[in-house]
N, C-alpha and C positions, 0 to 999 in steps of 0.2 A: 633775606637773601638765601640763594643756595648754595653759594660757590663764589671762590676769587681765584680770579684768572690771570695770570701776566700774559700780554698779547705782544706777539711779534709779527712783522711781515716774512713770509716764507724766503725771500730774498733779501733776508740782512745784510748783502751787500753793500744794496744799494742803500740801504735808509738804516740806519741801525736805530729808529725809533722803537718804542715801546710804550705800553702803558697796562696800570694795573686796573680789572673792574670788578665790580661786583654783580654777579648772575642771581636772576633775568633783567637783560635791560630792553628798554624800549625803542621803538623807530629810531628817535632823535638821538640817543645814547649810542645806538649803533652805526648813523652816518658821521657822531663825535668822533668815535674811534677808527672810523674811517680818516678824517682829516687827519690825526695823530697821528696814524701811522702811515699817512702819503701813500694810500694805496689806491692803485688804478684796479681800472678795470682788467680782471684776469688776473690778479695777483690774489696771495690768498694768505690767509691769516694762521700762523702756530702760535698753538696757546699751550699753556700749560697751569694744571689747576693747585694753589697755593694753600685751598684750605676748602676743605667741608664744612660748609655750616649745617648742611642736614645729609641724612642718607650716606654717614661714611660708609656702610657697605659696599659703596657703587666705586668705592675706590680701586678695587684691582680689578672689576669689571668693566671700566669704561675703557673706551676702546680712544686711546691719545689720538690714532690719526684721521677721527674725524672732522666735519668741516663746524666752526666754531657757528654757523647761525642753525646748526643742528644740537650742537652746546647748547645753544641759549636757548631754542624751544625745547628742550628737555627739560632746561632748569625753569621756565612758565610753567610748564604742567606739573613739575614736580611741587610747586609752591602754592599750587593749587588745592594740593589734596588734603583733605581734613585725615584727622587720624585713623577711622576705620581704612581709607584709599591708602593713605600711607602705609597701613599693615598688610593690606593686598596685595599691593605693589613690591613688598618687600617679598613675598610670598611667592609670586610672579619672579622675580629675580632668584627665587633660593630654586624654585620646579625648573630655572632652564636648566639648571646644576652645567655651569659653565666649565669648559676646562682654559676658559682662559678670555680677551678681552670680547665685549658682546657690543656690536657695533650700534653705531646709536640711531639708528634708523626702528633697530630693533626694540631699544629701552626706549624709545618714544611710543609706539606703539602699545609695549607693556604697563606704560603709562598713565596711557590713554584708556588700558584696561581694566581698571580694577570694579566697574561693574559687572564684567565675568566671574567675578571672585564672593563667595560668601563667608566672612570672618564669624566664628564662632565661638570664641571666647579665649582664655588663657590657662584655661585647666590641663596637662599634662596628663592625668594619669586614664585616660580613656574614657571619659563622662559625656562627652561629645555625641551630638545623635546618632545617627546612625548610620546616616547620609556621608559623614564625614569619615568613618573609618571603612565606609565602602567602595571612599572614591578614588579612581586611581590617581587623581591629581592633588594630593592633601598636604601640608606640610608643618610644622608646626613654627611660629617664629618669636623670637625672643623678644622682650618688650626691649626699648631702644629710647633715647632722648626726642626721637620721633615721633614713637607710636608705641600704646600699648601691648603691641605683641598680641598674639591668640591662634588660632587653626585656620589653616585658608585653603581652602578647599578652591577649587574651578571648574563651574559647572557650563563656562559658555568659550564658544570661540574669542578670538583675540581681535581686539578692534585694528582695522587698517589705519590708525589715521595717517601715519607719514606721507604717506601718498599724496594726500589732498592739502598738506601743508605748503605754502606759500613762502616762501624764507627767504624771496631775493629783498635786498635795504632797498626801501620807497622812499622820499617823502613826505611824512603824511598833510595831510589837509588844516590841521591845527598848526598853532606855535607854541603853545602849551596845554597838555591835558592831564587834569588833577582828576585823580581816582578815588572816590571815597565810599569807606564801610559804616556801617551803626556796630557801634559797641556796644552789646545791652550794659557790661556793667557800669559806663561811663552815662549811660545818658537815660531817658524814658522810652517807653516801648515804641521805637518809629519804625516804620512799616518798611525797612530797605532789604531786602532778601538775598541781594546782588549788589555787586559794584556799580557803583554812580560814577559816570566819567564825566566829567565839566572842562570844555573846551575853550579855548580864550585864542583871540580878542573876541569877544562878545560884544553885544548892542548894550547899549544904557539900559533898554529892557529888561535886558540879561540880568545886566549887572544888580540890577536895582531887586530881580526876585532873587537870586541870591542872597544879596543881602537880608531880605526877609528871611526865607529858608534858612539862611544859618542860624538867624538869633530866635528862631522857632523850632520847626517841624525839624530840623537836622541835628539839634543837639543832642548831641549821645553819639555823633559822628567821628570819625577821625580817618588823615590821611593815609591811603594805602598803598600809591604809589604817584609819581608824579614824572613825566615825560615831556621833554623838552628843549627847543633849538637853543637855549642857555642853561646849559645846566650848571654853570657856575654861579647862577643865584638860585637858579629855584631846587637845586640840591640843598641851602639852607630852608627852605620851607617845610614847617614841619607842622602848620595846623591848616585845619579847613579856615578857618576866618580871614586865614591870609589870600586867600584864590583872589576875590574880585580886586586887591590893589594890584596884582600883577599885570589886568587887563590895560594899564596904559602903556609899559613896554611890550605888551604883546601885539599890539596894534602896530609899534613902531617897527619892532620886528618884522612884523607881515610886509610892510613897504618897502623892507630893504632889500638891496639888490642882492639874490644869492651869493652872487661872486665876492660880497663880503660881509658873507657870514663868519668865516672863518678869522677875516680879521675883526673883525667884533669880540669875538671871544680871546682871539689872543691878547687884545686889549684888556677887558674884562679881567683875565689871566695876569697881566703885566702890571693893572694898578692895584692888584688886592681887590677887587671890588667884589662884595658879596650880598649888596643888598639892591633892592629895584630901584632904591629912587637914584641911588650912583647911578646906576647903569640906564637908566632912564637918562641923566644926563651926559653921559660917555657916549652914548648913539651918537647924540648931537655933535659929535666931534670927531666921527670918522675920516672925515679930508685932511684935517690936520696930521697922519702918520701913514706912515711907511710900513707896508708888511712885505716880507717874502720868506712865502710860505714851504720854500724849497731848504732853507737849512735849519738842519738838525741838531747839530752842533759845532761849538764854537770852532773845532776845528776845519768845518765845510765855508765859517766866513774867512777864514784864513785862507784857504786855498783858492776862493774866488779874487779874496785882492789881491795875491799874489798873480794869479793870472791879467788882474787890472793894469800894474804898476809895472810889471814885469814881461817879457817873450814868453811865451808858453815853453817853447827848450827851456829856457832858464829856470823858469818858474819848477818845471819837471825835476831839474839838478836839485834845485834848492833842497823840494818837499824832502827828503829823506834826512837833513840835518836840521830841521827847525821844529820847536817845541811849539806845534800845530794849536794847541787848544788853549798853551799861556797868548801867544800871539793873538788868535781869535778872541779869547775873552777881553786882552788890552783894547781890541778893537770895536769890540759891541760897548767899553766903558766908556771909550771916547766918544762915542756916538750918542751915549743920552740911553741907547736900545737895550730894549732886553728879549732874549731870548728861551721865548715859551714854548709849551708841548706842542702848539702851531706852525711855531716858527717866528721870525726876527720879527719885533716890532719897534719902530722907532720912531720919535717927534719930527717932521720935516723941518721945523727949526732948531734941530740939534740940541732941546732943552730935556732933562730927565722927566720919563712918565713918573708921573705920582699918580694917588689916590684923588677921587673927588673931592675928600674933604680938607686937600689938604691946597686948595688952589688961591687962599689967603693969606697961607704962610709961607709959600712957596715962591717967592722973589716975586708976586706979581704976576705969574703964570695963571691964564685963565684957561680951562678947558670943558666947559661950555656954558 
């Protein structure tokens, strides 16, 4: 990761949702935090960054009011860079000699540049060719938990990419796609030079050369990243051998109707569930509950029953002397419901959500 971000919607008025992520995330991680944070169309996201994991320099550089899916392609490229790119780039930010925040249109671009840049080593005292103390663009950069530090010279123009970047949330074509690298020191010399992306639901075909490919040609593999309409299980996946068992919820996934994807996961959310074969059987039981995906907190179910049971005048009088969020919590207890980062989810037979494995010792409750 390169960053943790707390995200708000720019009109906390209305939603005072939030949530915390870690940067870069992918398609599906970012129309997640889209549901979370009940944001429409035209509405826009303030973020603010919690912690550097890499490149604190870029701390008093980054410029806070830009737009966060220009955040997050900053933070893919940045996580990209092996360490000679990383000391270029660090290079690149020291030659703009900023007097103050550099908008990120801009550190995208210089991101994208560090094949303009030739790093030269870490020698200080003038040993450097000659190329290097002739250039006008030369700087010297201190070695960091990054990157070793050395001389970065720029001998080429700046790449445009921002321009031709794409940044509006799709999406995508998959339900799950597992990223994977060779690690030479874990495994024997496999020929992967690039990331491997393995998309799922896949055919039995599929499935079945995987399996081959993992207990052969792939060992010495490991996951690099992993992107997904659930990322409440498959944020616990942390090995390639685990890919092909996820292809049976990902097939189920693909059937299901978008309009309840969100209660899926607020589900997911509500029973603990972290593992595929739960949530393989929790699909199965999405007509059994209630979601409404409109409150935030207990004190917005309070304000609705009050409008139920009550005249809207009345109700109006009331709000300012009733303790809004004891009220609302009494009421989502009553209800069996609970209310996730989604929004309220509750049994239509008014019985408490539990976990899947807990539907034998749970009075007899079956759920699926």
């Amino acid at each position: 990761m390169v960053f943790t971000a707390e995200l708000k919607k720019a009109r906390a008025a209305d939603s005072p949702a939030s949530t915390t992520v870690d940067l870069p995330i992918g398609p599906y991680r970012m129309l997640d935090i889209l549901d979370k944070l009940r944001l429409h169309e035209q509405e826009t996201i303030i973020w603010e960054i919690t912690d550097y994991h890499l490149f604190e320099e870029l701390e008093p550089l980054l410029d806070k009011t830009g737009a966060f899916f220009e955040l997050n392609a900053l933070a893919w490229r940045l996580m990209e860079l092996d360490e000679a790119q990383s000391t270029a780039f660090a290079g690149l930010l020291a030659m703009e000699d900023a007097k103050g925040p550099i908008p990120l249109p801009r550190l995208i671009d210089l991101a994208y540049s560090t094949q303009s840049c030739h790093v030269l080593g870490d020698d200080p005292s003038g040993s450097q060719p000659d190329r290097t103390r002739a250039s006008e663009k030369a700087v010297f950069v201190k070695q960091s938990r990054d990157h070793p530090g050395g001389y970065v010279s720029q001998h080429g123009d700046l790449t445009e990419a921002y321009k031709n970047l794409d940044l509006t949330p799709r999406k995508p074509e998959y339900v799950i796609r597992a990223s994977i690298k060779y690690d030479p020191v874990a495994g024997p010399d496999v020929d992967l030079s690039q990331v491997i992306c393995i998309d799922l639901p896949a055919s039995e075909e599929q499935v079945r050369y995987m399996d081959v490919q993992m207990t052969g040609d792939w060992l010495g593999t490991y996951l690099y990243s992993i992107d997904s309409v659930i990322p409440q299980i498959t944020d616990h996946i942390l090995c390639v051998d685990s890919i092909p068992d996820l292809n049976p919820i990902a097939h189920k996934v693909a059937a299901l109707d978008p309009a309840m994807v969100p209660a899926y996961k607020a589900l997911l959310e509500a029973a603990g569930c972290r593992d595929y074969v739960g949530a393989e059987r929790l699909i199965d039981t999405l007509d059994q509950y209630s979601f409404y995906p409109h409150f935030v907190s207990p004190a917005d179910v309070a304000k609705e029953e009050l409008l139920i049971i009550t005249a809207e005048d009345n109700a109006q009088t009331l709000l300012p002397y009733l303790n809004l969020h004891e009220y609302g919590e009494a009421l989502i207890q009553k209800s069996g419901g609970v209310l996730t980062s989604y929004g309220l989810i509750e049994r239509k037979d008014g019985q408490p959500i539990q976990s899947p494995g807990q539907e034998q010792t749970g009075g007899g409750m079956t759920l699926g």
